[in-house]
N, C-alpha and C positions, 0 to 999 in steps of 0.2 A: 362406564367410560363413554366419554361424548364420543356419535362417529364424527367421521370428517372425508367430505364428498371430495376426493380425489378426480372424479371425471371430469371436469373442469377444467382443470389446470393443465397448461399445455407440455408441462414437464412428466405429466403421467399417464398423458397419451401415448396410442402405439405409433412409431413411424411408415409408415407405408412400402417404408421401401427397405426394409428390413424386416418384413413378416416370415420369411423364410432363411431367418439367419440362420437357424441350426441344422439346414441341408447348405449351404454354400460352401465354396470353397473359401480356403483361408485369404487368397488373392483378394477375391469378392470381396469376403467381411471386409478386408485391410481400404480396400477403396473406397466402398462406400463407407466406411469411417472418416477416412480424406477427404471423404469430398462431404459430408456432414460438419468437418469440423471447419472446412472452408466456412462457410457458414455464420460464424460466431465474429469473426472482426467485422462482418459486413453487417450484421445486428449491432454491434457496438457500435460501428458509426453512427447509427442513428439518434442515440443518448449519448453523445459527445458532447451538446450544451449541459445538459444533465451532471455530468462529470468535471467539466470545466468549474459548476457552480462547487462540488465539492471540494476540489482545489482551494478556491478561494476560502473555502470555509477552514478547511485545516490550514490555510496559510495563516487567514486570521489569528485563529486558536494557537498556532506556534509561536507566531511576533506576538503575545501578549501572554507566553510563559502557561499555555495548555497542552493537554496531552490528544493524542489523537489515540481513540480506543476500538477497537473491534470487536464484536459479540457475535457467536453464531455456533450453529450444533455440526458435529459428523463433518462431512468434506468442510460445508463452508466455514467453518468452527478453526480446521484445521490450516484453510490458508490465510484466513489471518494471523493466526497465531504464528506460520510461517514468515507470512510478511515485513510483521512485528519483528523477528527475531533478524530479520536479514539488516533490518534501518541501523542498527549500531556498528556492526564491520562496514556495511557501505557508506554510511553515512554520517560517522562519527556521533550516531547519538546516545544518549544516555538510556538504558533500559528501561526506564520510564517514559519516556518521551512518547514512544509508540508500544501500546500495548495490544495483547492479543486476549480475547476469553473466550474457551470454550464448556459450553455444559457438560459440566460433569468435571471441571479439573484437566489439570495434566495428565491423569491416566488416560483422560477420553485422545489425547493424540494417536495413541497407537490401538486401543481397545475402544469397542464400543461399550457407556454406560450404558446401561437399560434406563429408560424415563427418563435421562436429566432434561431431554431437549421439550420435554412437555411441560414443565415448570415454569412459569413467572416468575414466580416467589425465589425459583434459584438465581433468575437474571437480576432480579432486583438485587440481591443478597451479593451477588458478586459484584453491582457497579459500589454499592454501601460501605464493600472493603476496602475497592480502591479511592473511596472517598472523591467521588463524582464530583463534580462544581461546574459550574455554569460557565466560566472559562473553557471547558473540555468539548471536545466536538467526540459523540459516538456515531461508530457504520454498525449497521446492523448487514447480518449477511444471512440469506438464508433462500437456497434454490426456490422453494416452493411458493415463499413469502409470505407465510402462516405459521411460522414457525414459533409455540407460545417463550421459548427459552430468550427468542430475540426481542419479541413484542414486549415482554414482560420489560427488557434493556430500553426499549426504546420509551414505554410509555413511563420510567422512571425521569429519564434523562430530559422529556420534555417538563416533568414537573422541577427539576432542579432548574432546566433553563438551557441546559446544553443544548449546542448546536446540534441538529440530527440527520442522518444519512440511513438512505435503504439500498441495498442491494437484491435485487431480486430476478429470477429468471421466466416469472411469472408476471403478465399485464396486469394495470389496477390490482399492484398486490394490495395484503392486508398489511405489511410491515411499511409499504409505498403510504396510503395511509396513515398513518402514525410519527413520518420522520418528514424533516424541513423539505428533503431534499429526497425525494422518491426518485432511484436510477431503476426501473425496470426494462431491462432486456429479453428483448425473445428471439430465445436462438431456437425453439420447435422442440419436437418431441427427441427422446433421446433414443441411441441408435438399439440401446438396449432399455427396454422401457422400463422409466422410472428410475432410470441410473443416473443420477444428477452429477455424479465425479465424472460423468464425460462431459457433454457442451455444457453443461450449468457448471460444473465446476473451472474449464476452460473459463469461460465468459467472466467468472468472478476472480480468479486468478489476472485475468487478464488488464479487468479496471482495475482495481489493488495495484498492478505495476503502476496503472498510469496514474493514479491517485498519489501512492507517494512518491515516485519518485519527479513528477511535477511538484509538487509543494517544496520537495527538498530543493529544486531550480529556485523557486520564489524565495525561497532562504537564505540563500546563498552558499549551498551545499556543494554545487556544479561550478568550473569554471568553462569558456566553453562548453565540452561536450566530457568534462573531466572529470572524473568524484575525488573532489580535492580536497575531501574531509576527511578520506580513506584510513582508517587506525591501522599501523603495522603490525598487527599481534602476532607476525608470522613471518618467512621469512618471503616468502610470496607476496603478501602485500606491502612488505618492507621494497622490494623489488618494483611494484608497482608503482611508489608512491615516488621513486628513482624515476620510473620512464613517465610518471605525469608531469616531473618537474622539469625534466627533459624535454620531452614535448610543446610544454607551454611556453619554457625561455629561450630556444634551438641552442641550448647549452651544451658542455661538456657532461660524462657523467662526472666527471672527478669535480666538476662545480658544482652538479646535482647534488651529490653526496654530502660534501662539504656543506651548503645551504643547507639542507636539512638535519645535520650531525650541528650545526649553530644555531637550530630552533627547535632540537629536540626532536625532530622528525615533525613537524608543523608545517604539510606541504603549503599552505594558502603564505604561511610567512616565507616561508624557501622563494615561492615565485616571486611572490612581490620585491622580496630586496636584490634579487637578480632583477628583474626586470627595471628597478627602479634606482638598483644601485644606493641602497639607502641598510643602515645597520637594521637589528631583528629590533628596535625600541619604535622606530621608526615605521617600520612596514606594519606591526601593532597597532600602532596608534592609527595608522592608515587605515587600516583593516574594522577597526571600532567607529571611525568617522564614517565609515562607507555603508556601515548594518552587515558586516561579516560578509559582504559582496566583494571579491575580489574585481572582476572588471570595474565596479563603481571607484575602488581603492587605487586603482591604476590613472582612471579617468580624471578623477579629482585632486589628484596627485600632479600631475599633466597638468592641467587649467590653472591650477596654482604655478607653478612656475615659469606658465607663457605670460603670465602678469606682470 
């Protein structure tokens, strides 16, 4: 087995000020945890151009009918796939739209595989089933950023043509290398060394939020500050999808209701035909002239008939 020099990398350092975690008090550990994970938004800020360019790329890759993919081993493996799963209830999209791969399978969610995350040959193999294309933008995720399960992801995805993204918790990674669009973050050594589910897993959770749910903004997923694409599969978000529509028109609920019981529960058509007083064919059509932006469908709606 090839070694692989860990002392290098600042995610496998020890932290300085946790040398004597296992004499502290639980207070101690709890603070200097707090105040380590302070830490990690203020690293992020500094790759917020970095992130921004990935927006753009998954916006690209949406408006033009691609999937946005994620690949990555153990924690980072795990919050994409989390990620992945949340885009369909918030944001009305289709299961494939945003996918999640982790080595080794769905059993790796809750158990560790042994080896899958040293495999190429396995990442290549998984983007080959979902039938990669060059339309697709993939993130690679992977604390350390040597991770051969993601490289193996990454350096297929450049030969197809796919857009490419790194996430890493590591400077000048090896995965930063390999992908269009290298985000590495350094948030330092971890409070428990080498435990990358704490500040490396934070930090990659953390772009992940702003990754999609920025693109989903550029889509026209958001109205305002609303997620007006919300599926009612419940009866919780059935309620939600009532105070969005509330919200956005300062209507009654018994209008709210009503609007959306006439589209089916389709809050983006509920708002527009209150707001615009116009039947569900009409606030449609609107809604399709606009690219599924509801404020454009309002705006253009408006300008046409001060004409």
């Amino acid at each position: 087995m090839k070694m692989v020099n860990l002392s290098k990398m600042t995610t496998e350092q020890q932290n300085e000020k946790t040398m004597n975690l296992d004499s502290m008090s639980y207070f101690e550990a709890l603070t200097i945890m707090n105040e380590e994970d302070q830490k990690v938004s203020l690293a992020i800020k500094e790759v917020i151009p970095k992130i921004e360019e990935a927006v753009v790329a998954v916006v690209d890759t949406f408006k033009k009918g691609g999937r946005l993919i994620y690949a990555g081993a153990g924690t980072s493996g795990r919050l994409g796939v989390l990620d992945a799963a949340e885009c369909p209830p918030t944001f009305g999209t289709s299961s494939e739209m945003v996918i999640g791969l982790i080595a080794g399978g769905k059993e790796a969610f809750t158990e560790a595989i042994e080896g899958a995350e040293d495999s190429e040959e396995l990442g290549i193999g998984d983007l080959k089933n979902l039938a990669l294309t060059a339309d697709d933008v993939l993130i690679g995720l992977a604390a350390s950023g040597r991770t051969p399960y993601v490289k193996g992801c990454l350096n297929y995805a450049n030969e197809i043509g796919a857009a490419t993204v790194s996430i890493s918790c590591n400077e000048n990674s090896e995965i930063g290398q390999l992908s269009d669009i290298p985000i590495d973050v350094a948030v330092g050594p971890e409070v428990l060394t080498g435990s990358t589910r704490l500040k490396a897993g934070t930090a990659q959770k953390l772009i992940l939020n702003m990754i999609s749910t920025v693109s989903m903004v550029g889509i026209g997923k958001v109205y305002k500050n609303l997620m007006v694409d919300v599926q009612p599969t419940n009866k919780k978000l059935e309620e939600r999808a009532v105070q969005i529509v509330r919200s956005s028109t300062e209507t009654s609920r018994e209008t709210a209701v009503a609007a959306l019981e006439k589209s089916n529960y389709n809050v983006k058509i509920a708002i527009i035909s209150i707001l615009l007083n116009v039947d569900n064919e009409t606030a449609t059509k609107e809604l399709e002239l606009a690219d599924d932006h509801v404020k454009q469908a309002l705006t253009n709606y408006n300008n046409k008939r001060r004409k």
